[in-house]
MARFILO-195524 format. One record per residue (C-alpha): residue in one letter; x, y, z. Coordinates in steps of 0.001 Angstrom, whole numbers, plus 500000, padded with zeros to 6 digits. Layout:
% MARFILO-195524
AXYZ/...
***
This chain:
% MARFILO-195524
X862122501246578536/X862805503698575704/X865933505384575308/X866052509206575442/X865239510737571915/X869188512036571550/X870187508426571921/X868150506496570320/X869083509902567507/X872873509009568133/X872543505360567435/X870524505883564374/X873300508324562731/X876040506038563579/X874009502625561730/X873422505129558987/X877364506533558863/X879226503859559123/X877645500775558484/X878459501259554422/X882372502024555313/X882797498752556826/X880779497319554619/X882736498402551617/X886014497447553261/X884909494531554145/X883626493756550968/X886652495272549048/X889225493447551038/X887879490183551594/X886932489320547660/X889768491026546625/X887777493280544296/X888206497043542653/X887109500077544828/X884057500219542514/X882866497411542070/X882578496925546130/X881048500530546090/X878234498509543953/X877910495653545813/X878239498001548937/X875196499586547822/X872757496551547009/X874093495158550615/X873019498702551861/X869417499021551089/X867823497023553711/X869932499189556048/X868132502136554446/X865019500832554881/X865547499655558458/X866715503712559134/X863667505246557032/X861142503044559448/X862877503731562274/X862573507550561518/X859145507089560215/X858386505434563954/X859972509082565750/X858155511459563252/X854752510185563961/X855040509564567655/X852709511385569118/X854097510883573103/X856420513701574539/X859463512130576096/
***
């Protein structure tokens, strides 16, 4: 079973919005490191998430099938 588009919509904005704030406080608080330099390793961590999103999109935008 598929979720309705505005949920499966919801869940995708959420990964993308706050995965990299935890992330960086995670980061930043745990290895006891400067804002920036979690930002950067915040980043690096962050591009599979990006790429996991962009497929994920790329899967709604060329679905053919009417919910």
């Amino acid at each position: 079973m598929r979720y309705p588009y505005y949920i499966r919509m919801a869940i995708l904005l959420c990964v993308g919005a706050f995965s990299p704030i935890l992330i960086h406080y995670y980061v930043m608080y745990r290895f006891d490191v400067s804002v920036l330099r979690a930002a950067e390793i915040t980043f690096i961590l962050c591009i599979p998430i990006a790429a996991w999103l962009a497929s994920k999109i790329n899967e709604r935008w060329h679905d053919d099938r009417e919910d």
